[in-house]
DRENDO-1510 file (C-alpha; in Angstrom, 1 decimal, always signed):
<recs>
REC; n; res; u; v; w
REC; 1; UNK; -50.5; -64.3; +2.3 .
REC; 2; UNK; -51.9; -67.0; -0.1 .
REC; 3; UNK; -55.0; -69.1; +0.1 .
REC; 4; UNK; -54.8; -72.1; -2.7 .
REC; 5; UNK; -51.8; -70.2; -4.2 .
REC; 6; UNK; -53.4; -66.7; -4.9 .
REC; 7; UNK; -52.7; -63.9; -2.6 .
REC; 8; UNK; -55.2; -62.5; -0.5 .
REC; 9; UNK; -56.1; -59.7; +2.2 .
REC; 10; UNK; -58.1; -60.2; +4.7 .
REC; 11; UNK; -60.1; -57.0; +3.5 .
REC; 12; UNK; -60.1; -55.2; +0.4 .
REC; 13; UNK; -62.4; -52.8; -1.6 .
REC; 14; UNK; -64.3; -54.2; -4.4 .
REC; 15; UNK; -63.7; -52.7; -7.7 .
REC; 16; UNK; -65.7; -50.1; -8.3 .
REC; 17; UNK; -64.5; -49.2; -4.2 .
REC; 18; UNK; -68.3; -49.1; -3.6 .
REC; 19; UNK; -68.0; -51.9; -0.7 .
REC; 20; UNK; -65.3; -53.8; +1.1 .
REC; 21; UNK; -65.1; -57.3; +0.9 .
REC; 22; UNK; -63.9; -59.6; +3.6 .
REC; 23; UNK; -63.2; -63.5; +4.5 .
REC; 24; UNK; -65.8; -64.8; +6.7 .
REC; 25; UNK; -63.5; -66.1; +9.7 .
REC; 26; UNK; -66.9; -67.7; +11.3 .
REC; 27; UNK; -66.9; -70.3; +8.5 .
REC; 28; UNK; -63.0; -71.4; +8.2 .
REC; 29; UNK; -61.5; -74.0; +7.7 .
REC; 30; UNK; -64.2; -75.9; +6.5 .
REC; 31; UNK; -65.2; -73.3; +4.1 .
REC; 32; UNK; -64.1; -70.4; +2.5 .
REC; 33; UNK; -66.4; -67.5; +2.1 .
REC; 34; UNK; -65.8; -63.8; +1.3 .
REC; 35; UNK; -68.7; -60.9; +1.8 .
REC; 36; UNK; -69.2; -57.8; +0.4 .
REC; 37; UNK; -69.8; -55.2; +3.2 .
REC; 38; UNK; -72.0; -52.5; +1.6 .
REC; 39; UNK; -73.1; -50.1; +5.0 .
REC; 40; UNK; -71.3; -49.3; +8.6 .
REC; 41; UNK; -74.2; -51.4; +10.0 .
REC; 42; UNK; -72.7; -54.6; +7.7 .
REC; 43; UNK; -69.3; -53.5; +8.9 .
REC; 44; UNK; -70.4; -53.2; +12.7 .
REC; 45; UNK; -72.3; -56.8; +12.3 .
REC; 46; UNK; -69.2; -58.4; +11.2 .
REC; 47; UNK; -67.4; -57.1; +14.1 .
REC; 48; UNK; -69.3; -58.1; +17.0 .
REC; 49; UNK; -70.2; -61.9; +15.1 .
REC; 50; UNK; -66.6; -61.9; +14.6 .
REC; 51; UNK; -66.4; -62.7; +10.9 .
REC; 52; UNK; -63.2; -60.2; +11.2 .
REC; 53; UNK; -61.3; -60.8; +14.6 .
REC; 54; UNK; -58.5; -59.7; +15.7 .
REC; 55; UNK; -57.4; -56.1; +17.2 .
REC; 56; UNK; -55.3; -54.9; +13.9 .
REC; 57; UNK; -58.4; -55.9; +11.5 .
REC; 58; UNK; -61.4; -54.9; +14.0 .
REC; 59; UNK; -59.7; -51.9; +13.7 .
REC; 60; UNK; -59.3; -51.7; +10.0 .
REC; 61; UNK; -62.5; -52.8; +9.7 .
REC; 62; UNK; -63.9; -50.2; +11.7 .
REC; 63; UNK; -62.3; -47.2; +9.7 .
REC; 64; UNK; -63.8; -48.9; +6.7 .
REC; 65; UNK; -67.0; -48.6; +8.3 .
REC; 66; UNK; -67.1; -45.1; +9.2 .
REC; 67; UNK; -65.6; -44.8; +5.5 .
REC; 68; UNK; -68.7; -46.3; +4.2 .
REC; 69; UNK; -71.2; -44.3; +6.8 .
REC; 70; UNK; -69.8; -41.1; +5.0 .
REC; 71; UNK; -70.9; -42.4; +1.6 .
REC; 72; UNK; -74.7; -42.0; +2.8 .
REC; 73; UNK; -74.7; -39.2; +5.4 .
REC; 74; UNK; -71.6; -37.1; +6.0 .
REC; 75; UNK; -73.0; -34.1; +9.3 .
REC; 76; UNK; -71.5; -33.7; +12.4 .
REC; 77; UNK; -74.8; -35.8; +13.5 .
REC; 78; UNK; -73.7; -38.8; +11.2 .
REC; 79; UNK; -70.1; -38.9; +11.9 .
REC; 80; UNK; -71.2; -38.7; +15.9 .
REC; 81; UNK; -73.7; -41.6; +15.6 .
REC; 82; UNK; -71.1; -43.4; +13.6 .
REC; 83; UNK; -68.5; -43.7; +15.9 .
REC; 84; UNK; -70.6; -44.5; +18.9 .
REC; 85; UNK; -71.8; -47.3; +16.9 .
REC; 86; UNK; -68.7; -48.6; +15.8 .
REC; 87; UNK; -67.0; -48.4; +19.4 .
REC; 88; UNK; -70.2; -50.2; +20.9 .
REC; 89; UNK; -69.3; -53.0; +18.6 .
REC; 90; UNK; -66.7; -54.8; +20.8 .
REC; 91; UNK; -65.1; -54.0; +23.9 .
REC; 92; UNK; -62.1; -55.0; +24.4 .
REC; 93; UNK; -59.8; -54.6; +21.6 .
REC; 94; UNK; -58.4; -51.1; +21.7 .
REC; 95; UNK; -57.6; -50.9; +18.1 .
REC; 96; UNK; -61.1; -50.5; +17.6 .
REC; 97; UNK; -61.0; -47.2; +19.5 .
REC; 98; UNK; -57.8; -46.1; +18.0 .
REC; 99; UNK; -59.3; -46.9; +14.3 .
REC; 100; UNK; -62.7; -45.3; +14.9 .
REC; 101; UNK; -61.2; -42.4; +16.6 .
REC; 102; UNK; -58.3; -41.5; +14.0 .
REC; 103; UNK; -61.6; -41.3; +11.4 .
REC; 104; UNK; -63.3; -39.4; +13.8 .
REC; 105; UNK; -60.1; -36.6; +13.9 .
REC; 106; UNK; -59.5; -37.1; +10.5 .
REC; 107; UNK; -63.0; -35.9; +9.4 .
REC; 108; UNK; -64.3; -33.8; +12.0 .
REC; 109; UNK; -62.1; -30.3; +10.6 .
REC; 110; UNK; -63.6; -31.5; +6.8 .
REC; 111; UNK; -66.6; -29.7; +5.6 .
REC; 112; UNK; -69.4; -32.5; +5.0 .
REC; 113; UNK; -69.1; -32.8; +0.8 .
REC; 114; UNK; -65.7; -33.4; +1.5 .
REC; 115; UNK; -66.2; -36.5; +3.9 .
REC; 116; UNK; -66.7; -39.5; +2.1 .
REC; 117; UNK; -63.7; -39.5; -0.6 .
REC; 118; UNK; -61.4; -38.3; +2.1 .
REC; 119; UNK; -62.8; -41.2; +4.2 .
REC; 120; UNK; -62.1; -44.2; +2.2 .
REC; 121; UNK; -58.6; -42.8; +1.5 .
REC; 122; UNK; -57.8; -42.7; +4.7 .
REC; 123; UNK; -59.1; -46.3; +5.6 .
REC; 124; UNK; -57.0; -47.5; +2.9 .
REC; 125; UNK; -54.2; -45.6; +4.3 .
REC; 126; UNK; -54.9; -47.4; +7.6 .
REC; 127; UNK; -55.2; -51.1; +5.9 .
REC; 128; UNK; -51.8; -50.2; +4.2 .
REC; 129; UNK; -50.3; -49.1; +7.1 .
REC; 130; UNK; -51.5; -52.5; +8.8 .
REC; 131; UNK; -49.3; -54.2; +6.5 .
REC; 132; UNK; -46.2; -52.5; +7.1 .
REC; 133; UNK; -46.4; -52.6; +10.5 .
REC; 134; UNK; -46.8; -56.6; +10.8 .
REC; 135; UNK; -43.9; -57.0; +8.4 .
REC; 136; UNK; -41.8; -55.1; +10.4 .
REC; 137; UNK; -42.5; -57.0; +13.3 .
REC; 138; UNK; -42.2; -60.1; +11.0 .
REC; 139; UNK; -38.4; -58.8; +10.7 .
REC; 140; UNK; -37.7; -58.4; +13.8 .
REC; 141; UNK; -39.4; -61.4; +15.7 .
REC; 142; UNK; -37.8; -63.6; +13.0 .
REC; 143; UNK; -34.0; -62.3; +14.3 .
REC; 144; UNK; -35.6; -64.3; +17.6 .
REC; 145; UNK; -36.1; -67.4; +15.9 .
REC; 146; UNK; -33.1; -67.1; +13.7 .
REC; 147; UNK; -30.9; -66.7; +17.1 .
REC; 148; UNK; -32.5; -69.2; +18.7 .
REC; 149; UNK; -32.0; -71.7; +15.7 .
REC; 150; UNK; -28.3; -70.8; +15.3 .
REC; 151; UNK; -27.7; -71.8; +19.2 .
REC; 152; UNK; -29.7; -74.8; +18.8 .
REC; 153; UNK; -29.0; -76.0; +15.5 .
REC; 154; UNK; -31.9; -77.4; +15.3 .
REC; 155; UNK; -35.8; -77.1; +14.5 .
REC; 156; UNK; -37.2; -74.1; +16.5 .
REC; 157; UNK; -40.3; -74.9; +18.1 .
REC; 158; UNK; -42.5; -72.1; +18.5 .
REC; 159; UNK; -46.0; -72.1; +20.5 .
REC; 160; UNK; -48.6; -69.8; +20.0 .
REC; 161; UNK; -52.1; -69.1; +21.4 .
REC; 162; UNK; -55.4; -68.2; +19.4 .
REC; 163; UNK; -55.0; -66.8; +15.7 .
REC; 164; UNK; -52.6; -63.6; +15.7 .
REC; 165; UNK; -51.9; -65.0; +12.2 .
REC; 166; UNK; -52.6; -63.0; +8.7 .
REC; 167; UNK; -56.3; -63.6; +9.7 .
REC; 168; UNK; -56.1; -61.3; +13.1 .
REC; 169; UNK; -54.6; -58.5; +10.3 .
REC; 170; UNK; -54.8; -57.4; +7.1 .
REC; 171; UNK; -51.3; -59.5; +6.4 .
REC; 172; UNK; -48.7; -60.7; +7.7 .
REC; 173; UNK; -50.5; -61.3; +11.4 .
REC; 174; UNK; -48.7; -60.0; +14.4 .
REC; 175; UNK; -47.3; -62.9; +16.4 .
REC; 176; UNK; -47.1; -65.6; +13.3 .
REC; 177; UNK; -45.6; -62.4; +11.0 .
REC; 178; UNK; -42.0; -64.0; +12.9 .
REC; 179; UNK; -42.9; -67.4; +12.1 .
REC; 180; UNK; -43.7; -66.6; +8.1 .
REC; 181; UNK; -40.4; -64.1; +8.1 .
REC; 182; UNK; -38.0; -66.8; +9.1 .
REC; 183; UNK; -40.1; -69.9; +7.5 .
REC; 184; UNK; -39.5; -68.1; +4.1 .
REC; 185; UNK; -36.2; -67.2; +5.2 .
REC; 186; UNK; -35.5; -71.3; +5.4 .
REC; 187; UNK; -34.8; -71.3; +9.4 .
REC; 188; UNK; -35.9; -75.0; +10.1 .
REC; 189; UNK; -39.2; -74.4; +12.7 .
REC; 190; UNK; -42.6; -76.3; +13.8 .
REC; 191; UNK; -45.8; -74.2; +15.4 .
REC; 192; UNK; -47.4; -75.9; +18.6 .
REC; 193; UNK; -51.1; -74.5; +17.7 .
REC; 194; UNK; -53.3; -74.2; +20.8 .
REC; 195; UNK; -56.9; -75.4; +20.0 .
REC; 196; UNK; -57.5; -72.3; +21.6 .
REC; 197; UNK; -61.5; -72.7; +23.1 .
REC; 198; UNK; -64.3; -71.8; +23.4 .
REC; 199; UNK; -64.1; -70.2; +19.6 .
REC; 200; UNK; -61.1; -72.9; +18.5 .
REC; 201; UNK; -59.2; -69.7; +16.9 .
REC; 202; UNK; -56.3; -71.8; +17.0 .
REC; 203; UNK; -57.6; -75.0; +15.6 .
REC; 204; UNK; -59.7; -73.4; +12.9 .
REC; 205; UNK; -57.8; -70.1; +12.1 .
REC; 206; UNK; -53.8; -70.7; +12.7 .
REC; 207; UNK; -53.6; -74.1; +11.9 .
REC; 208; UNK; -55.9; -73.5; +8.6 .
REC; 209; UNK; -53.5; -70.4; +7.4 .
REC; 210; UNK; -50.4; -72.4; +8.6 .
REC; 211; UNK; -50.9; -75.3; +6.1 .
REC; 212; UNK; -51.8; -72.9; +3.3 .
REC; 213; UNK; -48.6; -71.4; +4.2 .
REC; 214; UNK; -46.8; -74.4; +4.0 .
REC; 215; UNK; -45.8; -74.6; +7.6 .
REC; 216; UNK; -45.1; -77.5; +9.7 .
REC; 217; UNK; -47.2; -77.5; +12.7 .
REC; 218; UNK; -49.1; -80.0; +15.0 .
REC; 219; UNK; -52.5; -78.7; +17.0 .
REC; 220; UNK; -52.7; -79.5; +20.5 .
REC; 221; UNK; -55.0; -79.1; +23.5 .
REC; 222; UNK; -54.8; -75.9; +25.8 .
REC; 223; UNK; -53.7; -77.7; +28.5 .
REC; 224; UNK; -50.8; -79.5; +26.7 .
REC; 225; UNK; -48.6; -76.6; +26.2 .
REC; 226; UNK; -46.7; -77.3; +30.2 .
REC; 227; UNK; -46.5; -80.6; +29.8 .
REC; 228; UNK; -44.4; -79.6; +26.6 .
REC; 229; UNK; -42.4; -77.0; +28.1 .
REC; 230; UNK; -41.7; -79.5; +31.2 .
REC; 231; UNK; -39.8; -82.1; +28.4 .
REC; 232; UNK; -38.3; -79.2; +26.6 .
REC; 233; UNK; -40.2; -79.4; +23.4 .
REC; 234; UNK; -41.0; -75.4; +23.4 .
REC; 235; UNK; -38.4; -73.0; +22.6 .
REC; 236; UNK; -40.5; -70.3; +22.6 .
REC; 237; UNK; -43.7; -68.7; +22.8 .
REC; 238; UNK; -45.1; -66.0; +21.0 .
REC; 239; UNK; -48.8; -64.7; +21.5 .
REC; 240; UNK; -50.7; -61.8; +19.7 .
REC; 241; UNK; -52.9; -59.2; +22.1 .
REC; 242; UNK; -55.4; -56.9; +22.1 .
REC; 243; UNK; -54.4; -54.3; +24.5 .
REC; 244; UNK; -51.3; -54.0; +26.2 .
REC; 245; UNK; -51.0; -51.0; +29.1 .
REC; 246; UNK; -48.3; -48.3; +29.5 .
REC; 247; UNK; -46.5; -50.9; +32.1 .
REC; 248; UNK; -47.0; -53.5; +29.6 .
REC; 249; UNK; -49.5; -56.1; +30.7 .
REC; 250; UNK; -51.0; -57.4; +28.5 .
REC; 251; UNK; -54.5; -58.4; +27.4 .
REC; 252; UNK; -55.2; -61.5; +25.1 .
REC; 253; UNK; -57.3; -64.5; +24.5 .
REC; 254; UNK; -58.9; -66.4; +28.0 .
REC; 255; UNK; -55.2; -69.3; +28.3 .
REC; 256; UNK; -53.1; -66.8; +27.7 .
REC; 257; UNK; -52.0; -66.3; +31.5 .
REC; 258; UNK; -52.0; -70.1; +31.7 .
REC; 259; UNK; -49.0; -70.3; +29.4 .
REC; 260; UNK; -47.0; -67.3; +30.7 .
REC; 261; UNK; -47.1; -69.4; +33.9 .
REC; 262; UNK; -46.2; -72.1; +32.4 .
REC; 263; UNK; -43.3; -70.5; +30.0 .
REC; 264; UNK; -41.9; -68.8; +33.2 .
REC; 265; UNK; -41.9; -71.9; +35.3 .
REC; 266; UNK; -39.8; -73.8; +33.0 .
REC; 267; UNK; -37.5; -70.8; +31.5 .
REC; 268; UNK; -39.4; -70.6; +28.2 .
REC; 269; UNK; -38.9; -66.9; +26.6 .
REC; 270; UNK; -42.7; -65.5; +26.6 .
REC; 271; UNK; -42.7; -63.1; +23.8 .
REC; 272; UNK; -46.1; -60.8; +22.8 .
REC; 273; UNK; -46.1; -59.7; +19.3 .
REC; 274; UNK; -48.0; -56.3; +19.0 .
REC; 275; UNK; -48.6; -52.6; +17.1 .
REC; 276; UNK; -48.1; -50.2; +18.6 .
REC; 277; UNK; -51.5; -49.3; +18.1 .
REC; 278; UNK; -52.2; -51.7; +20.8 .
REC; 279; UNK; -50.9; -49.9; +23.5 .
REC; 280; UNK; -53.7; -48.3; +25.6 .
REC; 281; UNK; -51.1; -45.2; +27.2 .
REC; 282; UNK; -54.4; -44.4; +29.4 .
REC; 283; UNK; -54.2; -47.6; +31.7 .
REC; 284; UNK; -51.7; -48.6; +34.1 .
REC; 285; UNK; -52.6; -52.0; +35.9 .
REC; 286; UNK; -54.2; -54.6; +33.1 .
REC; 287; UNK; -56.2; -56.7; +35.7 .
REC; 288; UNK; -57.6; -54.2; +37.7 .
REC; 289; UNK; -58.5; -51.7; +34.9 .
REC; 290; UNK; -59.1; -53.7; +31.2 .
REC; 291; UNK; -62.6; -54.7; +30.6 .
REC; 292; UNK; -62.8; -58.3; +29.7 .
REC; 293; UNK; -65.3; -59.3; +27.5 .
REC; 294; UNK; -67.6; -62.1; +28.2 .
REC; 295; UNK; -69.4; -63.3; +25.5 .
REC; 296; UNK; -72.4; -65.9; +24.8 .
REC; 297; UNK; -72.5; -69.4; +26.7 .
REC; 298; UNK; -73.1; -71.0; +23.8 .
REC; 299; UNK; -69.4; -70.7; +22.6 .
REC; 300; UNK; -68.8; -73.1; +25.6 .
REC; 301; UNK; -72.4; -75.5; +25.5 .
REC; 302; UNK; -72.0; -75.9; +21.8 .
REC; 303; UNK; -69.1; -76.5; +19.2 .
REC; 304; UNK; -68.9; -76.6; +15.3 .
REC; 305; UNK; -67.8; -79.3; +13.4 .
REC; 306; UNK; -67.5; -81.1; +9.8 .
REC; 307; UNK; -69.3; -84.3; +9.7 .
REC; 308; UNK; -68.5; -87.4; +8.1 .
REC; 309; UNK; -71.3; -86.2; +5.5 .
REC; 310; UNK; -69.7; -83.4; +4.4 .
REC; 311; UNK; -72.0; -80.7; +6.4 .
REC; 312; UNK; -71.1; -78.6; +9.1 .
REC; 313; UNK; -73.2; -79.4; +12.1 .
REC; 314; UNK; -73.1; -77.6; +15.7 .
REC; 315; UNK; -74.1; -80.1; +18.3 .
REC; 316; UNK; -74.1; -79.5; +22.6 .
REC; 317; UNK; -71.4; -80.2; +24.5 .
REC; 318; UNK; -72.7; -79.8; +28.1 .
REC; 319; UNK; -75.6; -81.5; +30.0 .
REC; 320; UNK; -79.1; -79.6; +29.2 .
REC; 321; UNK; -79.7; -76.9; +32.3 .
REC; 322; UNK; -75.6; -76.4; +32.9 .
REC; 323; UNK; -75.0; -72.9; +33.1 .
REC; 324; UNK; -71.3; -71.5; +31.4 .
REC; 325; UNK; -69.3; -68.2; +31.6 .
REC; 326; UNK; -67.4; -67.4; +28.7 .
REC; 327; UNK; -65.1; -64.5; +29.4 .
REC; 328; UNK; -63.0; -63.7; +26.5 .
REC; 329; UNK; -59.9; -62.4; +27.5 .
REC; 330; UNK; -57.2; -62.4; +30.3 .
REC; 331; UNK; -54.8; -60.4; +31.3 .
REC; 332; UNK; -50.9; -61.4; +32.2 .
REC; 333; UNK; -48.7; -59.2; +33.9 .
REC; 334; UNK; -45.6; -57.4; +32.8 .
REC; 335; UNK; -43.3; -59.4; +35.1 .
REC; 336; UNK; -44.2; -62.6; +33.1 .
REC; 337; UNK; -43.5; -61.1; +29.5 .
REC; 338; UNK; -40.0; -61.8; +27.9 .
REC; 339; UNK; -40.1; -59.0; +25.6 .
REC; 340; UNK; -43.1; -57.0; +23.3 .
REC; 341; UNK; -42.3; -57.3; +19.5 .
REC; 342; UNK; -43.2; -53.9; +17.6 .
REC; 343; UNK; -42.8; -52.8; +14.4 .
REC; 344; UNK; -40.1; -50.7; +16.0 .
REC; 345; UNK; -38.1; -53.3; +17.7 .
REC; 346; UNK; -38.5; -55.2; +20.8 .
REC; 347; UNK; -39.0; -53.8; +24.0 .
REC; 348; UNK; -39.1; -55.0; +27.7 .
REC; 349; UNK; -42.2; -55.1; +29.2 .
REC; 350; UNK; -41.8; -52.4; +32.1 .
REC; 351; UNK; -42.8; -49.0; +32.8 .
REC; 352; UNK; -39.5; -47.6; +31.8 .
REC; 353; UNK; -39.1; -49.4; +28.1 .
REC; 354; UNK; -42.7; -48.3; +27.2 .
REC; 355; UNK; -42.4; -44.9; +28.1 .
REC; 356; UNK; -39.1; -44.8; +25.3 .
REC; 357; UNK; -41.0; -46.3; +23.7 .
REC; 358; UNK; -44.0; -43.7; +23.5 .
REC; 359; UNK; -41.2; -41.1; +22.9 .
REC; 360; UNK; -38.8; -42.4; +20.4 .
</recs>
């Protein structure tokens, strides 16, 4: 995708692939900032700060990691102590594991000289791979939109929830990949962008890659996306996740629930745009059994903002001595899911679809 006009990933080796390099998501939209990621430690920092989010990119940015881990000390020991780091680094997202874990299998038959070249090839095989995968579910989310425009015959209104934009990936995004497929494709749409708190993801993140994109959209409050659905101003939703279980419920950012009800009360399609990757085949029931992260109060007490002087300022929301939880994530149930977009087509969410799923 483009920032200003000039294409961009949202990670990429540096040229003399010493380092990666990476787009500090902590400081958009008010500024754009890359860093160079020299060590796994750099790579596990930006993890759990969140400078990369997102399940595709934490786990891109994960193989990268152990990638540059193998650069400095390549035993059994190493590549051990590696991994455990890097899965330590956030919980929820089970990309993470899957990235960290494919390194891990990739390596462990490699005698130790071997390990480091063969590492950062495969983390660029991994980053490439990202990219495919979100542009096929680009193509087929965007047959969605396209259907829904030529029943309609009109602009499709789309409403999404936290940043599963080119930002969450390495390109493309997962549940905005629909939205750029048929945007550039000329299908007439508009983006209801959920503000998305504690973080703002959505006000920050989707809206800022949105208008360098080009597309139409209009940010909202969380709590405005019934009272849009009740006048008929949604057509349909489409969120990213960060697990989904074999029975496909599915894990994504704290609101996410909230909307499903919502979408389902007024006969909105609820789509979930995902890689396969995402699908955690060891879990059954997403509320009883996916750990939800909760993070520091301070995402809820404080907020970040651009003054009227230029500077970006954090000032407290909440009245000195008011306590806050801050859980990350939710989970909504298979029942409430329309359909989950993959890069190999879309499925129902039920037991039944994900197990052809699994074996097609």
């Amino acid at each position: 995708m483009k920032i200003n006009g000039k294409p961009y990933r949202t990670i990429w080796p540096t040229a003399d692939n010493a380092a990666v390099e990476i787009i500090d998501q902590t400081r958009l939209p008010h500024e754009f900032i890359t860093l160079r990621l020299n060590t796994m430690r750099d790579a596990e920092r930006a993890i759990r700060d969140m400078q990369v989010r997102g399940a595709p990119l934490i786990g891109v940015t994960a193989a990268y990691g152990v990638a540059l881990s193998m650069r400095d000390h390549a035993s059994d020991a190493a590549l051990a102590a590696t991994c455990s780091v890097l899965l330590a680094a956030r919980p929820t997202a089970v990309n993470l594991r899957w990235g960290v874990e494919r390194m891990r299998a990739f390596l462990a038959p490699l005698a130790a000289s071997e390990r480091a070249d063969a590492a950062w090839q495969e983390a660029a095989r991994i980053a490439d791979e990202d990219v495919a995968i979100n542009a096929a579910i680009g193509q087929h989310g965007s047959e969605i939109i396209r259907a829904i425009h030529q029943k309609k015959g009109d602009t499709v209104n789309v409403l999404t929830h936290c940043n599963a934009g080119w930002l969450a990936t390495v390109d493309w995004g997962t549940a905005l990949a629909p939205v750029y497929t048929a945007f550039d494709a000329g299908v007439p749409l508009h983006v209801w962008v959920d503000e998305t708190r504690p973080r703002n993801q959505g006000a920050s993140l989707t809206a800022w890659e949105l208008g360098q994109h080009g597309v139409p959209h209009t940010v909202i409050v969380d709590n405005a996306g019934g009272h849009l659905m009740q006048h008929g101003r949604v057509d349909m939703a489409i969120v990213g996740c960060d697990r989904v279980t074999a029975r496909g419920d599915v894990c994504n950012k704290i609101g996410t629930y909230l909307k499903a009800l919502a979408a389902h009360d007024n006969g909105v399609p609820f789509y979930v745009a995902l890689p396969t990757p995402t699908i955690d085949w060891t879990l059954q029931d997403g509320v009883k059994e996916i750990p939800i992260e909760e993070r520091a109060a301070e995402e809820v007490t404080h907020i970040a903002g651009l003054c009227d002087d230029g500077q970006v300022r954090t000032v407290q929301l909440t009245p000195q001595g008011s306590h806050a939880a801050n859980y990350g994530f939710d989970v909504t149930p298979a029942r409430l899911v329309t359909g989950l977009i993959t890069e190999r087509g879309v499925v129902a969410a039920n037991a039944e679809a994900m197990c052809a799923l699994a074996n097609g």
